[in-house]
DSSP file (Angstrom, degrees, kcal/mol; ACC not computed):
  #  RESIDUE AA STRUCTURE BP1 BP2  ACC     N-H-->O    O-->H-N    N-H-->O    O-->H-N    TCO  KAPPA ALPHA  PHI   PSI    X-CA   Y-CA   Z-CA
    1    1 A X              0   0    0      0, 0.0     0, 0.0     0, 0.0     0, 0.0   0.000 360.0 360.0 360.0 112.8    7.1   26.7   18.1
    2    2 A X        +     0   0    0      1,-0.1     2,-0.3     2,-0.0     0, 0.0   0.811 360.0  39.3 -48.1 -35.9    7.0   30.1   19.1
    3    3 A X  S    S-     0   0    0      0, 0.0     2,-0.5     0, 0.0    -1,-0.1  -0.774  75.0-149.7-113.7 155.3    3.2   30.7   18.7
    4    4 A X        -     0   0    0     -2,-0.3     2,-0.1    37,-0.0    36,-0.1  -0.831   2.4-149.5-115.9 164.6    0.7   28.2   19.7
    5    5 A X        -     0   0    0     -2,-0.5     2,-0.4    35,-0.2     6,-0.1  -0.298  30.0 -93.3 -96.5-168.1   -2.6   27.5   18.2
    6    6 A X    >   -     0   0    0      4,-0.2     3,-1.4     3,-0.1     2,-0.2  -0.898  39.8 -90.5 -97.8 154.3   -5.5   26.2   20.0
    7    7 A X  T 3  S-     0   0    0     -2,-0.4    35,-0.1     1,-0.2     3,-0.1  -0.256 109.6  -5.4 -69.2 109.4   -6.8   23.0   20.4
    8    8 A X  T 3  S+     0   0    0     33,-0.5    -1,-0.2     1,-0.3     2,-0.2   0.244  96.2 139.7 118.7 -38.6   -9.0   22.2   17.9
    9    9 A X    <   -     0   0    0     -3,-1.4    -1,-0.3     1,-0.1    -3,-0.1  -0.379  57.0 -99.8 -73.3 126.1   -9.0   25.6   16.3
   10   10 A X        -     0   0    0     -2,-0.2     2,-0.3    -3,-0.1    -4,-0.2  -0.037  29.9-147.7 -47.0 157.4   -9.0   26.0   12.4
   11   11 A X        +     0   0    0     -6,-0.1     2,-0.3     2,-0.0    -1,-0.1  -0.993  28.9 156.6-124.2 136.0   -5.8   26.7   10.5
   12   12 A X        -     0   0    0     -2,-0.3     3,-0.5     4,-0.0     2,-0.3  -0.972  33.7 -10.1 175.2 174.4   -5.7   28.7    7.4
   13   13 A X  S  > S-     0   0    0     -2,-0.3     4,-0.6     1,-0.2     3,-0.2  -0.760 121.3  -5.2  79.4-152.5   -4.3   30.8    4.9
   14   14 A X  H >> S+     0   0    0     -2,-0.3     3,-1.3     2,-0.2     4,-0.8   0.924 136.9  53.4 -34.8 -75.0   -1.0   32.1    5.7
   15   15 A X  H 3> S+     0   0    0     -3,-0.5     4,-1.1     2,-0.2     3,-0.2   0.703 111.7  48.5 -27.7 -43.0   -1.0   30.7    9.2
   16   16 A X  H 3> S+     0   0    0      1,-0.2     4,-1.2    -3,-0.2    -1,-0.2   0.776 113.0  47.4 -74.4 -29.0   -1.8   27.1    7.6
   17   17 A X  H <X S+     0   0    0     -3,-1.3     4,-0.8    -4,-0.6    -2,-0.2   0.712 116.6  43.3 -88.0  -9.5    1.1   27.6    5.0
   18   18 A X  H  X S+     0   0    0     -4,-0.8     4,-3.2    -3,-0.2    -2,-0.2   0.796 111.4  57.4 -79.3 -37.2    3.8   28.8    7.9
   19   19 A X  H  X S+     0   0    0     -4,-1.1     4,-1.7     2,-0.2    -2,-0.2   0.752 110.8  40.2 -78.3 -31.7    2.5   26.0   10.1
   20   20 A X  H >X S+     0   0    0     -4,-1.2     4,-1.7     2,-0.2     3,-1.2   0.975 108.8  58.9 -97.6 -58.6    3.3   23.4    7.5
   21   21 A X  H >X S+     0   0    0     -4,-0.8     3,-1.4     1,-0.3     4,-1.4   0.784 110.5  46.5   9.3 -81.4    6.7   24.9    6.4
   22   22 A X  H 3< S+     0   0    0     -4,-3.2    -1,-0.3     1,-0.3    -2,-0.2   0.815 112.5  46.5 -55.3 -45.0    7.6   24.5    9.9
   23   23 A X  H XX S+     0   0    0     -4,-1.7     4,-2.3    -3,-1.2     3,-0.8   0.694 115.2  49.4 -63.0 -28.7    6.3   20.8   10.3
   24   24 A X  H <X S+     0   0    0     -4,-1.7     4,-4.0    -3,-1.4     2,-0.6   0.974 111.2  45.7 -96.0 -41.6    8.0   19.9    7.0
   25   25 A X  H 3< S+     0   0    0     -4,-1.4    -1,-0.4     2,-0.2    -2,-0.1  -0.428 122.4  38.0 -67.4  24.5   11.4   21.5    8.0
   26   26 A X  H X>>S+     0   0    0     -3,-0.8     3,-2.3    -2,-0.6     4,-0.9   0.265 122.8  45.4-176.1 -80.3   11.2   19.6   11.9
   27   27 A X  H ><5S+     0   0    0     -4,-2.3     3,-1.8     1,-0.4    -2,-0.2   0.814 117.2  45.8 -81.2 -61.7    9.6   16.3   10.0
   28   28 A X  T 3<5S+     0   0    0     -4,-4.0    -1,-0.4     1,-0.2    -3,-0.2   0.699 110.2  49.8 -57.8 -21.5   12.5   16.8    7.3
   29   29 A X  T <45S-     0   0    0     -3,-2.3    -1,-0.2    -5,-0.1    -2,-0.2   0.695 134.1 -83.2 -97.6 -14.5   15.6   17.3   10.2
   30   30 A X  T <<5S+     0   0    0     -3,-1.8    -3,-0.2    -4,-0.9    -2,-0.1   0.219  79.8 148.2 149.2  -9.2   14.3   13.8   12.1
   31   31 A X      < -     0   0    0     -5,-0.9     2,-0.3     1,-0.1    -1,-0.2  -0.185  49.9-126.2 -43.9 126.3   11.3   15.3   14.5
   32   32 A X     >  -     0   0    0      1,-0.1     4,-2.6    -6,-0.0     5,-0.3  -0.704  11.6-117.5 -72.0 140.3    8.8   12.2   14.6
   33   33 A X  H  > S+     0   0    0     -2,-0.3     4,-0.7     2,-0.2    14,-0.1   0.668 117.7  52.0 -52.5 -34.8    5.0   12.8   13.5
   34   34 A X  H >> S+     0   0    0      2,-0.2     4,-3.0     3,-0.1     3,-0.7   0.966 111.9  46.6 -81.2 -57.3    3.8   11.9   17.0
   35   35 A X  H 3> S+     0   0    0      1,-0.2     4,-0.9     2,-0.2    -2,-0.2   0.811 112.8  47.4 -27.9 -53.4    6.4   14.6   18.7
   36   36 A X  H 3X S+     0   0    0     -4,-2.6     4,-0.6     2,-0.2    -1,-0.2   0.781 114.0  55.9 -69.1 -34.5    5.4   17.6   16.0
   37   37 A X  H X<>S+     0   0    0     -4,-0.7     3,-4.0    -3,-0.7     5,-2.1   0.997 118.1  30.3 -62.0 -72.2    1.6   16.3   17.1
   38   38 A X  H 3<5S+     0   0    0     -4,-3.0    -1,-0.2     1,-0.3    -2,-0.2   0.664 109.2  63.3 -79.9 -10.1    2.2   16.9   20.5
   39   39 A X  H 3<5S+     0   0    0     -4,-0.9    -1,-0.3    -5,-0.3    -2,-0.2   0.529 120.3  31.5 -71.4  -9.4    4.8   19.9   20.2
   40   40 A X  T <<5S-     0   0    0     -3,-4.0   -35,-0.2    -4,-0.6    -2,-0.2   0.126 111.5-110.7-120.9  22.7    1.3   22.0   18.4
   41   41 A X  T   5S+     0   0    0     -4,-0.4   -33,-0.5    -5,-0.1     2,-0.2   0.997  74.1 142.1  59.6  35.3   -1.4   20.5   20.2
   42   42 A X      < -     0   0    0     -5,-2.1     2,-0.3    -6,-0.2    -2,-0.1  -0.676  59.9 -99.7-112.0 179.1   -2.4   18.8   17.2
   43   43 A X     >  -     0   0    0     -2,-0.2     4,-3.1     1,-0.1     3,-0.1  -0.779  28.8-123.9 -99.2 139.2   -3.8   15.4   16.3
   44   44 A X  H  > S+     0   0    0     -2,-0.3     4,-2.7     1,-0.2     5,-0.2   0.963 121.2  57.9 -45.1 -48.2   -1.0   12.7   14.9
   45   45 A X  H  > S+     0   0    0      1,-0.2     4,-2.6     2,-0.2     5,-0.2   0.884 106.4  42.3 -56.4 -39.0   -3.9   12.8   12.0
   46   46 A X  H  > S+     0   0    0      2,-0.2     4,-1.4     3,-0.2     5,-0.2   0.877 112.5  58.1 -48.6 -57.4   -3.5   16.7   11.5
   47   47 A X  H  X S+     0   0    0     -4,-3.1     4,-1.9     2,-0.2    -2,-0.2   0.918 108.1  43.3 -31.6 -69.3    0.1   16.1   11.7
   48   48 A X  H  < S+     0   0    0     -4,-2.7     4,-0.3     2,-0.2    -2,-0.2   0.606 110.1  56.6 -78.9 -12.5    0.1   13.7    8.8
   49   49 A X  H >X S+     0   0    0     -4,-2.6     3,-2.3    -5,-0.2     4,-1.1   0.948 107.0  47.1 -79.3 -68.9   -2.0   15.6    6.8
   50   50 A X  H 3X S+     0   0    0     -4,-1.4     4,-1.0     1,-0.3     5,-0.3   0.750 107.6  47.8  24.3 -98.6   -0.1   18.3    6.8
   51   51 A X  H 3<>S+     0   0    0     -4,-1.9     5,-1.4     1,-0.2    -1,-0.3   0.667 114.7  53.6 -58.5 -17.9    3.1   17.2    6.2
   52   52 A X  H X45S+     0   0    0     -3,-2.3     3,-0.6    -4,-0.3    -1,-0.2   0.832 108.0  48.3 -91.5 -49.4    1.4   15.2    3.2
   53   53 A X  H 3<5S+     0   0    0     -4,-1.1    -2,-0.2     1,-0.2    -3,-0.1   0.459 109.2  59.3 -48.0 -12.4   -0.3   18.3    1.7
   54   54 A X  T 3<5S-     0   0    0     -4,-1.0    -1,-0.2    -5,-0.4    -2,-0.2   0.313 120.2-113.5-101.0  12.4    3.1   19.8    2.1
   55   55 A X  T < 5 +     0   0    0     -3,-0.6    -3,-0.2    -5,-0.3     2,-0.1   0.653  54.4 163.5  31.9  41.6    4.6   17.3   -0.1
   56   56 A X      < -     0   0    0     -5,-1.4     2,-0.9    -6,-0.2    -1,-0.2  -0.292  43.5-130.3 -51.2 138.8    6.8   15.3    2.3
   57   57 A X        -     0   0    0     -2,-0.1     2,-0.2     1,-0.0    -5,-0.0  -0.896  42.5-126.5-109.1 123.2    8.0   12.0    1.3
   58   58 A X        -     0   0    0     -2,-0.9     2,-0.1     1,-0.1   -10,-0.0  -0.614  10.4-123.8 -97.2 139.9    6.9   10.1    4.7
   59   59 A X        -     0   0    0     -2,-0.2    -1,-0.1     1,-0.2     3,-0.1  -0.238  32.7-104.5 -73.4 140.7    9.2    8.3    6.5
   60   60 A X    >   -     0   0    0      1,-0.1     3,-0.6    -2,-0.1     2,-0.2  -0.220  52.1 -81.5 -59.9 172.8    8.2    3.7    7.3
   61   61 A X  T 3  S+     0   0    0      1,-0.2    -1,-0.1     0, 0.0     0, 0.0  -0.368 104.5  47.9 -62.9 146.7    7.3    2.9   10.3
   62   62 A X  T 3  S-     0   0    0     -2,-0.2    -1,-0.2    -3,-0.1    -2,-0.1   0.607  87.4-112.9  99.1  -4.0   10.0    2.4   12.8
   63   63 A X  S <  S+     0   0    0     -3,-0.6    -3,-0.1    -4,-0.1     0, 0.0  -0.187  74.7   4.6  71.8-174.5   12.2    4.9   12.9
   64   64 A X  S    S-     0   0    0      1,-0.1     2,-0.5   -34,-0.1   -34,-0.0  -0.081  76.0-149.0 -71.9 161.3   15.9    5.1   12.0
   65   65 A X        -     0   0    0      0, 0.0    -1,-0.1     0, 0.0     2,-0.1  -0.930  13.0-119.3-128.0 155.8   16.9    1.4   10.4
   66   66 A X        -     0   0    0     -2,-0.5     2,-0.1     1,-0.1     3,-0.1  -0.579  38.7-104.4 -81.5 161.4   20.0   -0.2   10.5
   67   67 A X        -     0   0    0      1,-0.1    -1,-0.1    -2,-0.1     0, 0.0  -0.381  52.3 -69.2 -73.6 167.4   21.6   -0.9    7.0
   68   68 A X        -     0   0    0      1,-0.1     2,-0.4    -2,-0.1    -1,-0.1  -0.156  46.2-132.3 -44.3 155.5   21.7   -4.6    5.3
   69   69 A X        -     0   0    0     -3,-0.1     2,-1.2     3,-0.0    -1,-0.1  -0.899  23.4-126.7-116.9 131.6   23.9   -6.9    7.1
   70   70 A X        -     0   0    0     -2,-0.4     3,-0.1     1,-0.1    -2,-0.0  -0.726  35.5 -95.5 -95.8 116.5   26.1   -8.6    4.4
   71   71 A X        -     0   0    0     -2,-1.2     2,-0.3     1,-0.1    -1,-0.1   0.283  41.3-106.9 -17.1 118.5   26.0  -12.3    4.7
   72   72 A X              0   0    0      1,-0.1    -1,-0.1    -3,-0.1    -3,-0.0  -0.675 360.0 360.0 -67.9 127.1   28.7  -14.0    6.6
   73   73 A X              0   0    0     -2,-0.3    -1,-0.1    -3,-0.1    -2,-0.1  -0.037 360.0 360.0 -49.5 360.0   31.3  -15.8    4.7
């Protein structure tokens, strides 16, 4: 992220609506919530609101999953 905020520091407006645009576009391409946290100096909670006000359909817990395993014959 080119610009960084400060820790702590409101976001809003324009700034708030680029800031989630970018989160949702990094959430959406595989970027984990805790990663995007700690790539803006944000809190994971900050993070997940965000991306939730941005209307992101949030990923389970756990990361990528394997598919069903079809039943052995």
């Amino acid at each position: 992220m080119a610009e960084t905020l400060k820790k702590g520091s409101r976001v809003t407006g324009a700034a708030r609506d680029k800031l989630a645009a970018d989160l949702k576009k990094k959430y959406d391409s595989g970027a984990s919530i805790r990663a995007l946290a700690e790539e803006t100096g944000r809190s994971y909670g900050f993070v997940h609101r965000m991306l939730s006000e941005s209307g992101v359909t949030l990923r389970g817990r756990g990361g990528a999953t394997r598919g069903k395993k079809t039943p052995a014959s």
